[in-house]
C-alpha positions in Angstrom: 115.8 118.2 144.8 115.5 122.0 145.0 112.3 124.1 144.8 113.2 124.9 141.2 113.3 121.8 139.9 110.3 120.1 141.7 108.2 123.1 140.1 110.0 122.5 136.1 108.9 118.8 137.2 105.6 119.4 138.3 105.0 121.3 135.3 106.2 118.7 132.6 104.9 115.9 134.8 101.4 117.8 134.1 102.1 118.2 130.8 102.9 114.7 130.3 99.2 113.5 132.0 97.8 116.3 129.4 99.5 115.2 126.6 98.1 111.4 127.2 95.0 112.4 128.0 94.6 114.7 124.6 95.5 111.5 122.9 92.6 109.5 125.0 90.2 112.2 123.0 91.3 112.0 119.8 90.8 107.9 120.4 87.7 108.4 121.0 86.4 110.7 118.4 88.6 108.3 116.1 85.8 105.7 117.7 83.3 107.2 116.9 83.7 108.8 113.5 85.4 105.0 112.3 81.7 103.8 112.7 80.6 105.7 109.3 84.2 106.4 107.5 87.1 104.2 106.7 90.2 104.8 109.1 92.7 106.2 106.2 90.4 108.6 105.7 90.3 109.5 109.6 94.4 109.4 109.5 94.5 111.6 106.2 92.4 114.5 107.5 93.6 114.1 111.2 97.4 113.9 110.3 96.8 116.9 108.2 95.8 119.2 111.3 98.2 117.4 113.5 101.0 119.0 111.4 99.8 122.5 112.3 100.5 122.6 115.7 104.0 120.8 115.1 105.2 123.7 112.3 103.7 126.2 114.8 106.5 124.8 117.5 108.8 124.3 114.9 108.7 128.3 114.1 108.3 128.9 118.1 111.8 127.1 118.8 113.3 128.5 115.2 114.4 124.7 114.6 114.1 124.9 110.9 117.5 123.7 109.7 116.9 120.5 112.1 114.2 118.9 109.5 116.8 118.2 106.9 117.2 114.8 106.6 120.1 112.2 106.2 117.8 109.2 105.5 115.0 109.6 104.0 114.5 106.0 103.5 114.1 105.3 107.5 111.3 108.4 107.4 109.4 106.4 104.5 109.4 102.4 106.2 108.6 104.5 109.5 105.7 106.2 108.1 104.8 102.6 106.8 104.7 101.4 109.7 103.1 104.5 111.6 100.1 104.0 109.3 99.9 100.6 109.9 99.8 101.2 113.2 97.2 103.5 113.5 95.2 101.8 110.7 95.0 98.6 113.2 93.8 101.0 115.9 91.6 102.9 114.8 89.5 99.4 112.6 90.2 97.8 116.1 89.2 100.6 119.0 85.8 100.6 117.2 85.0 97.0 118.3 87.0 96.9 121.2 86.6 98.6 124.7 89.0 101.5 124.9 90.5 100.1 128.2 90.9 96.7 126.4 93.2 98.7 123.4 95.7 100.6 125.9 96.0 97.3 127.7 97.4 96.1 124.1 99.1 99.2 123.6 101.1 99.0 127.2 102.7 95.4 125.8 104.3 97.6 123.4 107.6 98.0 125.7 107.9 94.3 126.2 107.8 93.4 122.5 110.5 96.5 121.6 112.7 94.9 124.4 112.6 91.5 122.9 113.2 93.3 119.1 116.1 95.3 120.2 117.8 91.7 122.0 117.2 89.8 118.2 117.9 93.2 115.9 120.1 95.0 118.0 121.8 92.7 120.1 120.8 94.2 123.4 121.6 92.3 125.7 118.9 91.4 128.5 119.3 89.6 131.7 116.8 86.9 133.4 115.2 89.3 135.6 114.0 91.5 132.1 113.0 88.1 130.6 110.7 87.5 133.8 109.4 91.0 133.9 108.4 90.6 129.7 106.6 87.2 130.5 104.6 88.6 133.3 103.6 91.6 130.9 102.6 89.1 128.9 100.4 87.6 131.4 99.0 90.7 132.2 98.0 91.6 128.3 96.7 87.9 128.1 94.0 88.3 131.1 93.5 91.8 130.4 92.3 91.3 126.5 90.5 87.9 127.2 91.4 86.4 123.9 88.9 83.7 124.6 86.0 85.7 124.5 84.5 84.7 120.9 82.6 88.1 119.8 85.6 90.0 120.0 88.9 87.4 119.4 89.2 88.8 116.3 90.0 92.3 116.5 92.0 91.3 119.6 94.7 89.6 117.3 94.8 92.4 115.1 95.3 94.9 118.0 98.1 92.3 119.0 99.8 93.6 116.2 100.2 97.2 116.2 102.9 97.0 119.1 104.7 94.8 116.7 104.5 97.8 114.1 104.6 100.2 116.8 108.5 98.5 118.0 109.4 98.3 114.5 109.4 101.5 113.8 111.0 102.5 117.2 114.0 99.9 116.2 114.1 101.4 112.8 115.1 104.7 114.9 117.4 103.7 117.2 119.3 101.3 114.2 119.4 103.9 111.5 117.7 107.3 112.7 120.8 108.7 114.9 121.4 111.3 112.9 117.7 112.4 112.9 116.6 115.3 115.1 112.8 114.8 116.6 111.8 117.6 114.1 112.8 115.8 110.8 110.8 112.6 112.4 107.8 114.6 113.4 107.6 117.0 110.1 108.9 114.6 107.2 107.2 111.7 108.6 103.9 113.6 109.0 103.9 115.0 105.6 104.8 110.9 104.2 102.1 109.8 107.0 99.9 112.4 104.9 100.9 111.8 101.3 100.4 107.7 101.9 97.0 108.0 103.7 95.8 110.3 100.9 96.6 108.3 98.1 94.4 105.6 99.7 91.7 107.9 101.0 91.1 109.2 97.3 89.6 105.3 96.4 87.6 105.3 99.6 86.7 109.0 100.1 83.1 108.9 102.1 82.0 112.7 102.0 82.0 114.0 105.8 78.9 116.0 107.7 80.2 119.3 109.1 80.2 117.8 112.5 82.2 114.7 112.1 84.9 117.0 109.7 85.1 119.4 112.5 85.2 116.7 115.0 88.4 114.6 112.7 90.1 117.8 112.2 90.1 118.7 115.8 91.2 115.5 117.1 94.2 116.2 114.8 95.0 119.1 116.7 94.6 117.6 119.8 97.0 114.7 118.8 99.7 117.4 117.7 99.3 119.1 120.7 99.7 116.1 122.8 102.9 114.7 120.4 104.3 118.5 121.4 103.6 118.1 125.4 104.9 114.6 125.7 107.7 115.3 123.8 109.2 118.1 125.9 107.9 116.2 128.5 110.0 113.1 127.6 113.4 115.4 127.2 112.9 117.0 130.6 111.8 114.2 132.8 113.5 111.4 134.3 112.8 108.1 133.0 111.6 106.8 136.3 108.6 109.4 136.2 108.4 109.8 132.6 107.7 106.3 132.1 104.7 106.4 134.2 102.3 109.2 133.4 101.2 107.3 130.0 98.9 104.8 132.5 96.6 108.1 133.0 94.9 107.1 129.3 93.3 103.8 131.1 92.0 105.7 133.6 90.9 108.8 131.1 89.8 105.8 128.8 87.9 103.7 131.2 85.8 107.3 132.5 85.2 107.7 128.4 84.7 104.0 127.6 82.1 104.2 130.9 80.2 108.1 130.4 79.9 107.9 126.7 80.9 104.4 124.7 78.7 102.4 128.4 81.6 100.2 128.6 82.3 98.6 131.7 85.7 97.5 132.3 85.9 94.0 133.9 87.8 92.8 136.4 90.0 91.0 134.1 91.2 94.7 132.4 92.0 95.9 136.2 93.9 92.7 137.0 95.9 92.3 133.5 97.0 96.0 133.8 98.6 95.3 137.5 100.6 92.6 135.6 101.8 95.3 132.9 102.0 98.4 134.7 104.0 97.1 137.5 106.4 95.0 135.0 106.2 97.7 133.2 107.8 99.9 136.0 110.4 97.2 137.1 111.9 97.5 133.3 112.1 101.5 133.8 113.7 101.1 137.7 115.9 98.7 136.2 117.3 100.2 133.5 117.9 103.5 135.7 119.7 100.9 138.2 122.2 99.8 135.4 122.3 103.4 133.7 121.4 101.8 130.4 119.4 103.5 128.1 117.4 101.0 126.0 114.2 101.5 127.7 114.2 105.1 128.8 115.4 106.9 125.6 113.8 104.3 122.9 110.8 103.0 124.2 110.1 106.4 126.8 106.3 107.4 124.8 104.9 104.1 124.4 102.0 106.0 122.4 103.8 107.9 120.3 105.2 105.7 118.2 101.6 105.1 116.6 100.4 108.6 117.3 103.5 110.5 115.4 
């Protein structure tokens, strides 16, 4: 690898870290602010100042004519299930550590894997199989379902990477034609138009503060969706795949300075489990030059974040 590249990949590697760690901050302002205001409401306003940075790189890279749309349909059932997806997060990261919610978020791979072999027909060999169940181990230590105060929210969370992978399958089935502008604009302004229709029955007038605070993490989210993104095209897989593990460490120093959650020793054991089954999937699919893993399933987060 030539000096040249090791310094584009050092940069996008860093943006990549930034990007996830922008999206730890807007979690937790999302934690905070859900504590007095219902989470459309959070997703309306912050959706609305995530689009600002996006039109702002969409101008920048004069990619305009690339928002036109083939299907609109797959933009709508996506933003369904985009709003689902952070609804679930944002109700369930207010009860639940954040360390405990990316732990849920990181099964997200493994369930898309399983959803592209029964929608898609992928096919997957034993050794994937064994690397899903032992993800699955992993998410079931790290979440302790059995712990009574918080088995609740945990099945909920359980469910945004099923709504996170559909919307991911919906893309690789039916969105081909799509560029990553037309998913990023007309999915933010359906995102919007959804969450505001909602938040218009359940509007909760903000304080200053917490406005500035929603409207900043929005920023902070577009920002991060931009940084990931190029981060994702310029990448390989193999080191791509791994810089979205920084949010359990920026999440865990959060969870610990401001939230005085402690992560136990279940959370550091359960993520071992993911992470490095997690890896296997990447190194594997790089081995058989497929691409099921490192172009569908490459931002794990964004697929709830978009």
């Amino acid at each position: 690898m030539n000096s040249v590249t090791t310094r584009v990949y050092s940069v996008d590697f860093f943006l990549a870290i930034l990007g996830y760690s922008l999206f730890v901050i807007m979690d937790s302002i999302a934690k905070e602010l859900t504590n007095y205001y219902h989470v459309t409401q959070i997703i309306f306003i912050n959706s609305i100042s995530a689009l600002l940075p996006i039109l702002l790189y969409t101008q920048v890279r004069n990619s305009w004519k690339k928002i036109k749309t083939k299907n609109l349909l797959v933009h709508l059932v996506r933003a369904v299930t985009i709003i689902i997806s952070m609804g679930l997060f944002f109700l369930c990261i207010n009860k639940l550590p954040l360390t405990t919610m990316y732990s849920i978020i990181f099964f997200t791979p493994f369930v898309l894997t399983i959803g592209s072999v029964i929608f898609l027909k992928e096919k997957v060999s034993w050794r994937r199989y064994t690397a899903i169940l032992v993800g699955f181990i992993g998410t079931i230590i790290a979440i302790d379902p059995f712990g009574k105060e918080i088995n609740n929210y945990v099945l909920l969370a359980l469910l945004i990477p099923v709504f996170a992978s559909v919307g991911h399958l919906l893309v690789k089935k039916y969105g081909q034609s799509e560029s990553v502008y037309s998913f990023l604009i007309i999915g933010k302004l359906i995102l919007i138009l959804i969450s505001g229709v909602i938040t218009f029955e359940l509007y909760i007038p903000m304080t200053k503060t917490d406005f500035f605070l929603n409207f900043n993490s929005g920023l902070l989210r577009g920002m991060g969706m931009i940084f990931i993104i190029n981060s994702a095209r310029h990448l390989p897989a193999s080191i791509f795949a791994n810089t979205q593990y920084i949010q359990l460490l920026i999440g865990a120093l959060i969870g610990f300075y401001i939230f005085n959650e402690i992560p136990t020793w279940n959370i550091y054991l359960g993520n071992v489990f993911i992470i490095g089954a997690g890896i296997y999937i990447v190194l594997r699919e790089i081995k058989l030059s497929r691409n099921i893993v490192s172009n569908s399933i490459r931002p794990t987060t964004i697929s709830i974040k978009k």
